[in-house]
C-alpha positions as CSV (number, residue, x, y, z in Angstrom):
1,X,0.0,0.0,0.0
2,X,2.8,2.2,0.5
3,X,4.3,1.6,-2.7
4,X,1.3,2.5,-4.4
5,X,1.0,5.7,-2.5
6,X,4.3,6.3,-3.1
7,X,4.1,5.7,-7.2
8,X,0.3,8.2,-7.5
9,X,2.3,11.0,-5.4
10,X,5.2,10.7,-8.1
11,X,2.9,10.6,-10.4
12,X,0.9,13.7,-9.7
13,X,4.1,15.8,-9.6
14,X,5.3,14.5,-12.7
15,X,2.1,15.3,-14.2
16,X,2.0,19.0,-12.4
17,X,5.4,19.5,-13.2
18,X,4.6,19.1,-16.9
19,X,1.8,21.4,-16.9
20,X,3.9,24.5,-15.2
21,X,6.5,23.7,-18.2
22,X,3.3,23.9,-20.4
23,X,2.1,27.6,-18.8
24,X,5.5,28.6,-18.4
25,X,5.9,28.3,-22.8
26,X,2.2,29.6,-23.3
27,X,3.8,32.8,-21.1
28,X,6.5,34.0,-23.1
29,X,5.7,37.5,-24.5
30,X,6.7,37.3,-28.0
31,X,7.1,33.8,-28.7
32,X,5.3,31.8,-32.0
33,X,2.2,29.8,-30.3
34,X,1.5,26.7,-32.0
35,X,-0.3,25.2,-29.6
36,X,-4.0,26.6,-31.0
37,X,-6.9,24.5,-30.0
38,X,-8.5,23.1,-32.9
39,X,-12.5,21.8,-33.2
40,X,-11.0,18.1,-33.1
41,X,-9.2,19.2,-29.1
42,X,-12.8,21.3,-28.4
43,X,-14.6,18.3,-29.3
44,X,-11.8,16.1,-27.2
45,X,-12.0,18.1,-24.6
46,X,-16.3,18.3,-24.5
47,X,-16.6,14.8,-24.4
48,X,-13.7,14.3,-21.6
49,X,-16.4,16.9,-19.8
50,X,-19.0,14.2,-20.1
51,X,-17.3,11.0,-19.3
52,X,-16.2,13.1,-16.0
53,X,-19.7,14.1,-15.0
54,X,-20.1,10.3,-15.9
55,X,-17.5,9.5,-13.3
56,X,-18.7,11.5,-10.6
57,X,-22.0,10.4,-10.5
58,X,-20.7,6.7,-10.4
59,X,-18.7,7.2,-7.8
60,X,-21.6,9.2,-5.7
61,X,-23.5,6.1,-6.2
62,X,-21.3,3.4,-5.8
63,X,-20.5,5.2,-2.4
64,X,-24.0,5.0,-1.3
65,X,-24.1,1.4,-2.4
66,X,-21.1,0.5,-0.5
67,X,-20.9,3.8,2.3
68,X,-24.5,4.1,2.5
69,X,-25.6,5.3,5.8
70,X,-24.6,8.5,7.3
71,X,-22.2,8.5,10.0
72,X,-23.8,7.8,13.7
73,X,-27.1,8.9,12.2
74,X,-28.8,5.4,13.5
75,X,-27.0,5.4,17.2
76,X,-28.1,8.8,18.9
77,X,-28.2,8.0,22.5
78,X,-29.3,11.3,23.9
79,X,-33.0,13.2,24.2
80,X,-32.2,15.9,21.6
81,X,-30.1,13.4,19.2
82,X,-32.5,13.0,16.4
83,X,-33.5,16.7,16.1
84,X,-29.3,17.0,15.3
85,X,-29.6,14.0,12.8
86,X,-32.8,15.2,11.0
87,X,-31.1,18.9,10.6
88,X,-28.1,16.6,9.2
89,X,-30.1,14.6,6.9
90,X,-32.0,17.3,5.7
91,X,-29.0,19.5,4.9
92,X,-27.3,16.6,3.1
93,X,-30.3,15.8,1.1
94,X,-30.0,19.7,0.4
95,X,-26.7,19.7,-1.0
96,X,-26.9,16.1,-2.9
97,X,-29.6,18.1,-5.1
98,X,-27.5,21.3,-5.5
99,X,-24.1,19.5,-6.2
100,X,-26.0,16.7,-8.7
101,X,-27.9,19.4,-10.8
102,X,-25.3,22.2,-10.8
103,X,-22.9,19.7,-12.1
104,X,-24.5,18.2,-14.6
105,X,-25.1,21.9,-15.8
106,X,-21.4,22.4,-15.5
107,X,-20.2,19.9,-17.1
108,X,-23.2,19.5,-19.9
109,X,-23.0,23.2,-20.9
110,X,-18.9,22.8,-21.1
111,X,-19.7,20.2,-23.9
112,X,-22.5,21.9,-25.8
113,X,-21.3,25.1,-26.2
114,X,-17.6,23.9,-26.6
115,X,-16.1,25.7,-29.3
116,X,-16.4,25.3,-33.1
117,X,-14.7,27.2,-35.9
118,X,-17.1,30.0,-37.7
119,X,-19.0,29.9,-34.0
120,X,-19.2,33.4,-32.3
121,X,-20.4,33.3,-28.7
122,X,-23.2,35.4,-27.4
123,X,-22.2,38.2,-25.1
124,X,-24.9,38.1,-22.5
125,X,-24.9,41.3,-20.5
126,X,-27.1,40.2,-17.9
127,X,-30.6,39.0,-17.1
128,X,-32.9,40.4,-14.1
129,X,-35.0,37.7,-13.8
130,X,-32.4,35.3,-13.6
131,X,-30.4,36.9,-10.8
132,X,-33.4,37.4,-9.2
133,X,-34.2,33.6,-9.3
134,X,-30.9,32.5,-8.1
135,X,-30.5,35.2,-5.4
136,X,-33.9,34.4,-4.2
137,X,-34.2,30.6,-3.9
138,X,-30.6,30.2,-2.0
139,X,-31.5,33.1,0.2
140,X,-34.6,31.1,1.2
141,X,-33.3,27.9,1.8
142,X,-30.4,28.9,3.4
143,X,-32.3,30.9,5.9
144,X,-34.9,27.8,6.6
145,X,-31.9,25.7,7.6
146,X,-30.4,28.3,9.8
147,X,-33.8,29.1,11.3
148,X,-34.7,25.5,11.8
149,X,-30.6,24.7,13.0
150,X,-31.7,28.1,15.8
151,X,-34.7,26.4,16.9
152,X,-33.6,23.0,17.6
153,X,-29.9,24.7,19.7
154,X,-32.6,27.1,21.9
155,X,-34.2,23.6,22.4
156,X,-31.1,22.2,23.7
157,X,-29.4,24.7,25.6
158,X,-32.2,25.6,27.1
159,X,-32.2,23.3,30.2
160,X,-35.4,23.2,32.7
161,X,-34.0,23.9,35.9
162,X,-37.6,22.4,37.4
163,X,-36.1,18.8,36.1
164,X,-33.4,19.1,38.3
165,X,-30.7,18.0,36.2
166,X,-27.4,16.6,38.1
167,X,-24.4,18.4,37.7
168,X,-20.7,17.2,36.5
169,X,-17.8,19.2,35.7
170,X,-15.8,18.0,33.2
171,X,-12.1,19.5,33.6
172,X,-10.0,19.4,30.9
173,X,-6.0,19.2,30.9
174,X,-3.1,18.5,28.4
175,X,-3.8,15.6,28.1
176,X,-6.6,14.1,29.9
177,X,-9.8,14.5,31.4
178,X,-11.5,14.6,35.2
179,X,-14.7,14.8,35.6
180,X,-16.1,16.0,39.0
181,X,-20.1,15.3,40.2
182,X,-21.7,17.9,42.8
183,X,-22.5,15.2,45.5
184,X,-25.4,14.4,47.9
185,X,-25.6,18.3,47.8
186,X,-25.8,18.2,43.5
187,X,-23.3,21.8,44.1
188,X,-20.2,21.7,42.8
189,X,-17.5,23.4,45.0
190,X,-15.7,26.5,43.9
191,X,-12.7,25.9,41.8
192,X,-9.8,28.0,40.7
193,X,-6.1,26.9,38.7
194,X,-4.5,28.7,41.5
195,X,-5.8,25.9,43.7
196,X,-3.7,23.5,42.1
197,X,-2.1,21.6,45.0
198,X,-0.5,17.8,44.1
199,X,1.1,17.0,47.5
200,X,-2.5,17.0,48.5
201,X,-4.3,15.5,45.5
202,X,-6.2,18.8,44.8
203,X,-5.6,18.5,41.3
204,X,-8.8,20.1,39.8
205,X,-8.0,23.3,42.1
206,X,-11.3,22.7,44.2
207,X,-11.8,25.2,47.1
208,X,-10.9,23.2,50.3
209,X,-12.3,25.5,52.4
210,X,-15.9,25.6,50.6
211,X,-18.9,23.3,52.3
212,X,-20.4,22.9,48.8
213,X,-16.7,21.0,47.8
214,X,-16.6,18.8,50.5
215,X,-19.1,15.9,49.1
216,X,-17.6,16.4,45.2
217,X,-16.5,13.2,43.8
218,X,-13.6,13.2,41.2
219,X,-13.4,10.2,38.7
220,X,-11.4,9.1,36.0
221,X,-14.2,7.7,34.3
222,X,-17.9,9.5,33.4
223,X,-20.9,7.4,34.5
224,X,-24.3,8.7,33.6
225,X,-28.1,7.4,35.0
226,X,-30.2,6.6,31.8
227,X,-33.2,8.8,31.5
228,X,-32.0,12.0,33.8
229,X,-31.2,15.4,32.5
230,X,-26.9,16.0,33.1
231,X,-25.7,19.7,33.1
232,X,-22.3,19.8,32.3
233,X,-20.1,22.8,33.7
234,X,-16.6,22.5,31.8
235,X,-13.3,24.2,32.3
236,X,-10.0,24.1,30.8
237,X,-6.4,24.0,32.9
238,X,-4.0,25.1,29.9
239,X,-5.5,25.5,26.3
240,X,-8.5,25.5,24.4
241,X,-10.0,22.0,24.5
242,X,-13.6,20.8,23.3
243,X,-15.1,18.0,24.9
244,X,-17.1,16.5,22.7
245,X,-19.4,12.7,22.6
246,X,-20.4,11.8,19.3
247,X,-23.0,9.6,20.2
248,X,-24.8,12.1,22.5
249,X,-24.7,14.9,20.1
250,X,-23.0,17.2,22.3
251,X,-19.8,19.4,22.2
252,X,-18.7,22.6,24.0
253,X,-15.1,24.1,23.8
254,X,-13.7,24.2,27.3
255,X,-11.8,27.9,27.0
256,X,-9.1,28.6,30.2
257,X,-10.4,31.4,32.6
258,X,-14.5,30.8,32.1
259,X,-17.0,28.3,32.9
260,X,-19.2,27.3,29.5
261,X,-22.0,24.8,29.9
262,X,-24.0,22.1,28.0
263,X,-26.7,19.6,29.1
264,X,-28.7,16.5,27.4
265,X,-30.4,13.3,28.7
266,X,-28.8,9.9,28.2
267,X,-31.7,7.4,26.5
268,X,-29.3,4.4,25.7
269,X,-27.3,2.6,28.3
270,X,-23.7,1.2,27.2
271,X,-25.4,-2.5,27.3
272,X,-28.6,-1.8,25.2
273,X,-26.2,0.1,22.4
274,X,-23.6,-2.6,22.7
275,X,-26.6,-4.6,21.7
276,X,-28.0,-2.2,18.8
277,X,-27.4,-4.4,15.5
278,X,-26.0,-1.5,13.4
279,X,-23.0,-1.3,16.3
280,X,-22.7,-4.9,16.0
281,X,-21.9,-5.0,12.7
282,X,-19.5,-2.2,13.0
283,X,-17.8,-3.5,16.3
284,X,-17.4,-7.0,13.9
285,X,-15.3,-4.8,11.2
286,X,-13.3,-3.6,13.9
287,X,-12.5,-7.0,15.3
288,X,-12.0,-8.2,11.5
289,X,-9.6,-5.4,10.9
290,X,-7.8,-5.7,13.9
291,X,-7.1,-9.5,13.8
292,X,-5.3,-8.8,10.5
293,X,-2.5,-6.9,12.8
294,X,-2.5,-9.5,15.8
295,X,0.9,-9.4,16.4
296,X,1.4,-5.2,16.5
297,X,-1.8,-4.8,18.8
298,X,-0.6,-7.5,21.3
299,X,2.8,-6.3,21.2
300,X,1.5,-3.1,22.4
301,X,-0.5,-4.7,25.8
302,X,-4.1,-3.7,23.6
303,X,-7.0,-6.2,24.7
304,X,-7.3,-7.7,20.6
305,X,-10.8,-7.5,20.9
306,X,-12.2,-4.4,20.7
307,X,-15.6,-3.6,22.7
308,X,-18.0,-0.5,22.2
309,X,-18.2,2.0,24.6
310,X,-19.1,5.6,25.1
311,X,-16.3,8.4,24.5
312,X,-15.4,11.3,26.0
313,X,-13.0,13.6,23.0
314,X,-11.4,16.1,22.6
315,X,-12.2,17.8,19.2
316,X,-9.2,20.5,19.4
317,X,-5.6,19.9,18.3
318,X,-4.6,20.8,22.1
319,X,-1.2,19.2,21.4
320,X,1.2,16.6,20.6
321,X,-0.9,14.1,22.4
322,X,-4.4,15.3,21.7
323,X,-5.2,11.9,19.7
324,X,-4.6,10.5,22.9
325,X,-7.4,12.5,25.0
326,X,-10.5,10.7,25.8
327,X,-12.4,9.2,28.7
328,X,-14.7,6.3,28.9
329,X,-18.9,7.0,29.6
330,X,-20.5,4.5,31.0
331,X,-24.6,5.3,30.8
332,X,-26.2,2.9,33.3
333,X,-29.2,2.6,35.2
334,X,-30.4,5.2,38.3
335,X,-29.5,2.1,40.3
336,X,-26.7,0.8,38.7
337,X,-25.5,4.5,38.7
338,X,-26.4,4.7,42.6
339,X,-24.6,1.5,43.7
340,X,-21.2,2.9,41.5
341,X,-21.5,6.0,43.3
342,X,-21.1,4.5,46.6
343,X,-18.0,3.2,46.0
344,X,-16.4,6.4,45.4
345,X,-14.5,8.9,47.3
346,X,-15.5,12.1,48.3
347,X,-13.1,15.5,47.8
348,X,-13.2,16.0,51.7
349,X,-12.3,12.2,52.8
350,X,-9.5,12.3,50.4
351,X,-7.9,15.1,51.7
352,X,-7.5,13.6,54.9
């Protein structure tokens, strides 16, 4: 695979390299120009036009044969997941149509009006009704999308305090995450960088002096109760970070200095999607592709079989190790959730 990666770059930059020679002759002021199109390289040239509109609409459709469905479009696992996947369907139905039409006109007009000795073209000033029409129809549908995209984000973000949703700060680091849950209480503790203390394990900054911080539990791994409403406060030690879970639907940049904020409910537990047959199948290509390189992924202490679970990611090049900056979410039942809780320790008992 290399080798042939290798052999199309060499290619391209023989071919490129060709074609600046070609420009550079075409560019000398003063030189005799042989190179004049005739109708046998206009009619060439049209019909190349066709066989590539030809090409591009085989490959569209051999990629919905074989790439059919739309990236994570049948695994939303949160409350407001398939408003986000209805907006994305809709604007990639939306651009299919523009991109299929418009190049078919492209490429269709290229070869009919190609040129032809004795042919004069038209000089076509300009046409009212026409730029009316396309001014007007994009104008329109652009603005339904963006109205429609502003009602379904006020419909997220804007949480009912009256469903009591249980808070979790998710702290973000190079190159790592913490996540920290408000307790019995459900208040998180004040916080601050220049709280940072390691010889006592404050390493979130958490205000030991504040009641509120006292019953705040810091994990290494996010666990979420099916079916309740999670606002997530978020903060950033160093640089910009965005935490971001694909199959929730959610992302938020986590900016140093400020607090920003995002909330949804968890519908699908880690055991019922592990059991969803489209993540089946995709969790068997996996496997399949990662038992062709045994020997590398046990070399490296990797479990060979891969299982699904939720990710935490950060969608910001924060560093040299950003591809390495995730945490496991583990949705569960209230009681499941409950039972996991009691095994953890709170801020105040480890300080002591």
């Amino acid at each position: 695979m290399t080798t042939l990666l290798i052999f199309v770059i060499v290619l391209f930059v023989a071919v490129a390299m060709w074609q600046m020679v070609k420009i550079f002759d075409l560019a000398q002021v003063g030189a005799s120009n042989s190179q004049i199109a005739t109708d046998k390289d206009n009619r060439f040239n049209g019909y190349m036009m066709i066989g590539f509109l030809i090409f591009i609409y085989a490959i569209t459709i051999a990629s919905f044969v074989y790439l059919g469905d739309l990236p994570l479009t049948s695994n939303s696992a949160s409350e407001h997941g398939p408003g986000i996947d209805n907006l994305m369907i809709i604007s990639m139905v939306v651009i299919f149509f523009v991109q299929t039409v418009t190049q078919f006109l492209l490429h269709y007009f290229a070869y009919k009006y190609k040129g032809e000795k004795g042919r004069k073209a038209l000089f076509y000033a300009d046409n009212n009704t026409l730029e009316f029409i396309w001014t007007v129809i994009p104008v329109i549908v652009l603005a339904g999308l963006i109205i429609s995209g502003l009602f379904t984000w006020n419909d997220i973000m804007n949480l009912d305090e009256s469903e009591d949703p249980m808070v979790v700060e998710l702290y973000a680091q190079q190159f790592n995450w913490k996540a920290r849950y408000g307790g019995d209480d459900n208040v998180l503790g004040k916080a601050n960088v220049r709280l940072i203390d390691i010889d006592k394990a404050n390493i979130l900054g958490v205000d030991e002096d504040d009641p509120n911080a006292q019953d705040d539990v810091i994990v290494t791994e996010l666990h979420l109760p099916k079916g309740r409403p999670v606002l997530f406060k978020m903060r950033s030690q160093d640089v910009l970070h965005s935490a971001y879970m694909p199959h929730f639907r959610a992302q938020m940049n986590c900016v140093p200095g400020m607090v920003t904020q995002f909330a949804f409910t968890p519908t699908v537990t880690t055991s019922e999607m592990r059991q969803n047959p489209d993540m089946q199948e995709k969790v068997a290509n996996i496997n399949a592709l990662r038992l062709e390189r045994k020997v590398e992924i046990e070399a490296s202490g990797q479990d060979l079989t891969y299982e699904f679970d939720y990710l935490l990611l950060c969608n910001k090049i924060c560093g040299k190790s950003h591809y390495n900056m995730q945490m496991k979410i583990v949705v569960e039942t209230q009681e499941e959730f409950d039972a996991w809780m009691k095994e953890q320790k709170t801020f105040g008992n480890s300080l002591n």
